[in-house]
C-alpha positions as CSV (number, residue, x, y, z in Angstrom):
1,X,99.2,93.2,106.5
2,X,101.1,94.4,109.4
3,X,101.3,98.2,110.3
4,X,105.3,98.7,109.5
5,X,104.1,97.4,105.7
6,X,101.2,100.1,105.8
7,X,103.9,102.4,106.4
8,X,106.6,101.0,104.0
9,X,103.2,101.3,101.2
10,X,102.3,104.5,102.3
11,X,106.0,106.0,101.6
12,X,106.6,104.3,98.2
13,X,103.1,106.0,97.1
14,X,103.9,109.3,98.6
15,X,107.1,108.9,97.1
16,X,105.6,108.4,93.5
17,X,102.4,110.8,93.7
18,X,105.8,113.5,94.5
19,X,107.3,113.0,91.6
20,X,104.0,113.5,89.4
21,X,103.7,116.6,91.5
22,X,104.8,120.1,91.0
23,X,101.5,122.3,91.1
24,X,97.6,122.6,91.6
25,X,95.6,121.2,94.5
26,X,95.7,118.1,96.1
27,X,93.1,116.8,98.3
28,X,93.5,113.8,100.4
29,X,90.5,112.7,101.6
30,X,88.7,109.8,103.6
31,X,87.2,109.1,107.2
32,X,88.6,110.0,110.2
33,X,91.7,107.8,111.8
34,X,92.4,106.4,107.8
35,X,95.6,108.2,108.1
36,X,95.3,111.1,106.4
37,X,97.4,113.7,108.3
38,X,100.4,110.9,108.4
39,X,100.0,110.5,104.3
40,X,99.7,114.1,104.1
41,X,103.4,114.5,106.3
42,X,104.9,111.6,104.2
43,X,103.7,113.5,100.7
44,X,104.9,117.0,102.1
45,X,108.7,115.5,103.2
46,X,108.4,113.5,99.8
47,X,107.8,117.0,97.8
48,X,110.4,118.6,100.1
49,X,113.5,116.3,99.8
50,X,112.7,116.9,95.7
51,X,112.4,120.6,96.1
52,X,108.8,120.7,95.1
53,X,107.3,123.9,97.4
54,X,103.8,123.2,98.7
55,X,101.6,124.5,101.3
56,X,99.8,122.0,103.3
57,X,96.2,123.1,105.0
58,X,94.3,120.6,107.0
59,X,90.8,120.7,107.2
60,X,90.7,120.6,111.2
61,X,91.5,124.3,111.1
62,X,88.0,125.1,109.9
63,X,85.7,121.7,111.2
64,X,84.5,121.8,114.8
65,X,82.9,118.7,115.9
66,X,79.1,120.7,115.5
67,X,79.9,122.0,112.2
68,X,81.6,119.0,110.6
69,X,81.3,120.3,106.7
70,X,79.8,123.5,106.2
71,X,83.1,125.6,107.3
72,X,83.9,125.0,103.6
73,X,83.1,129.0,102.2
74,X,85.2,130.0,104.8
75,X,88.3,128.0,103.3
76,X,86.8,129.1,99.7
77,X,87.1,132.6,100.9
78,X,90.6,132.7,102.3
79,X,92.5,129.4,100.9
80,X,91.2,128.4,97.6
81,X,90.6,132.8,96.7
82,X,94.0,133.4,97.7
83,X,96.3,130.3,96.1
84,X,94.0,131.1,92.6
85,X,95.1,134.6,92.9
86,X,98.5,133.8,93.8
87,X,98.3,134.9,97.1
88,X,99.7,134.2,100.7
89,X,97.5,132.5,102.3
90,X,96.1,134.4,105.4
91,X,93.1,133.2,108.2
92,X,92.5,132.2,111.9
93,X,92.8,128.8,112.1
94,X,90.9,126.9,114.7
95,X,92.7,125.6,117.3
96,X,92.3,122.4,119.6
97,X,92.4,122.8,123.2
98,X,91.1,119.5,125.7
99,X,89.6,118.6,122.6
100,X,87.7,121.7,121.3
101,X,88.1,124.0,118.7
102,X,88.5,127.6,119.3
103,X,89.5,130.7,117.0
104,X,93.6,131.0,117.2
105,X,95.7,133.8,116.3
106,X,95.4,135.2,112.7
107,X,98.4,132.4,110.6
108,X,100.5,134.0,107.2
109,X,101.2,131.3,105.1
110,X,103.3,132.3,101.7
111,X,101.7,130.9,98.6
112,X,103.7,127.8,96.5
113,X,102.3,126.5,93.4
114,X,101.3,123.7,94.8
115,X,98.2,123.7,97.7
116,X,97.6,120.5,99.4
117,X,94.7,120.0,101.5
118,X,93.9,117.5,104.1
119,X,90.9,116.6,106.0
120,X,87.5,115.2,106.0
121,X,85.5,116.3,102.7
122,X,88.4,118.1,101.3
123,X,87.4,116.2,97.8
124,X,84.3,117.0,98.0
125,X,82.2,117.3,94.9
126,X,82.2,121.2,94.7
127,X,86.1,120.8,94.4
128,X,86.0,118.3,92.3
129,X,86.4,120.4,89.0
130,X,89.9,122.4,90.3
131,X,91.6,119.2,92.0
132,X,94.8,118.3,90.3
133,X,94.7,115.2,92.4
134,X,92.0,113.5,94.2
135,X,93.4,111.2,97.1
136,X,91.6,108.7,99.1
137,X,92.5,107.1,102.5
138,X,90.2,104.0,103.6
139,X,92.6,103.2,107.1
140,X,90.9,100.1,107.6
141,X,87.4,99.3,109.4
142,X,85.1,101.5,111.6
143,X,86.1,100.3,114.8
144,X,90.2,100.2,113.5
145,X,89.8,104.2,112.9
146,X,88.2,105.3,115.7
147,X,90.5,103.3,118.2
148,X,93.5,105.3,116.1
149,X,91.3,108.5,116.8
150,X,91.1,108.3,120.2
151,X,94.4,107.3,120.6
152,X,95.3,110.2,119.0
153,X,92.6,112.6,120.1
154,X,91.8,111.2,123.7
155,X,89.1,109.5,125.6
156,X,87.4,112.0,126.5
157,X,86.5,112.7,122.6
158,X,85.2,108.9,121.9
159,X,81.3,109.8,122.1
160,X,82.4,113.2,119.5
161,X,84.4,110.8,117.0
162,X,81.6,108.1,117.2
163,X,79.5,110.7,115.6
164,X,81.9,112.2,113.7
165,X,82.1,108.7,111.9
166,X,78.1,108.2,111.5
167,X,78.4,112.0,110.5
168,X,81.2,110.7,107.9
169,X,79.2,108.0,106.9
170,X,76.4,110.0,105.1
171,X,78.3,112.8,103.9
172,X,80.8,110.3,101.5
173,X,77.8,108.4,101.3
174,X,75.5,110.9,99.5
175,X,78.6,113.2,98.1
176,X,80.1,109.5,96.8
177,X,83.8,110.9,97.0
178,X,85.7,107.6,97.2
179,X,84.5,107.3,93.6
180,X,86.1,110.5,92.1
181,X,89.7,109.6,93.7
182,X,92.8,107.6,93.9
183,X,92.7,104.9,96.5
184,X,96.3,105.1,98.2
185,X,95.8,103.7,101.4
């Protein structure tokens, strides 16, 4: 399947998950380079051009490359606490400079009834009681996804993404989150 029919697939799903969509969480989930953060933009126009109001958080704010999953009380305490409560969403994002993370400026986010979530273990099985939906991105093979990481993240963060991926590997491997969700790309 050629890449321009990825993309034409990847629109007609977002387009129909939209329309099923109008509040809870969403996680879309899968290893890294799958696509993820493109499905997550296509999903968030999708809900946009309906008038569905969502707030999308992507798991690279919290995730460094030595702390790939354990971040995941700090999102609990500020995220997840605040869109229960129906709260704006406020926290310090991590922010990516020459390829590592640092603490950025405090971010205000206004709370919508609908709280998408994007990243690496964001269906993880401690979530997987409060997901509305459970999304899953497969992007291909091993060696496809981190070429579309590197492209995207730069050379110089090969060696991190290669162990990012074995990393990856284990975690979906023991936490066996494909299983719990919806296979969309």
């Amino acid at each position: 399947m050629t890449t321009q029919a990825l993309d034409e697939d990847a629109r007609v799903q977002a387009r129909l998950l939209a329309a099923e969509m109008l509040s809870g969480i969403v996680a879309i989930d899968g290893p890294s380079g799958s696509g993820k953060s493109t499905f997550a933009d296509l999903l968030m126009a999708e809900l946009d051009a309906r008038g569905t109001a969502a707030t999308l958080i992507r798991t690279d704010e919290f995730a460094t490359w030595d702390n790939p999953v354990a971040w995941w009380p700090e999102l609990e305490s500020t995220i997840l606490r605040d869109f229960t409560r129906r709260r704006d969403h406020r926290y310090r994002p991590r922010v990516w400079v020459d390829g590592e993370p640092e603490v950025g400026p405090p971010v205000w986010r206004r709370w919508q009834p609908l709280l998408i979530i994007e990243g690496v273990s964001s269906a993880r099985r401690r979530m997987a009681d409060r997901l509305t939906y459970a999304l899953w991105l497969d992007g291909g093979t091993a060696a496809e996804r981190l070429e579309r990481a590197v492209a995207r993240d730069g050379e110089a963060c090969r060696e991190h993404l290669r162990r990012w991926q074995q990393f990856e590997r284990g975690w979906f491997g023991v936490d066996r989150t494909r299983g719990r969700c919806r296979v969309v790309g």
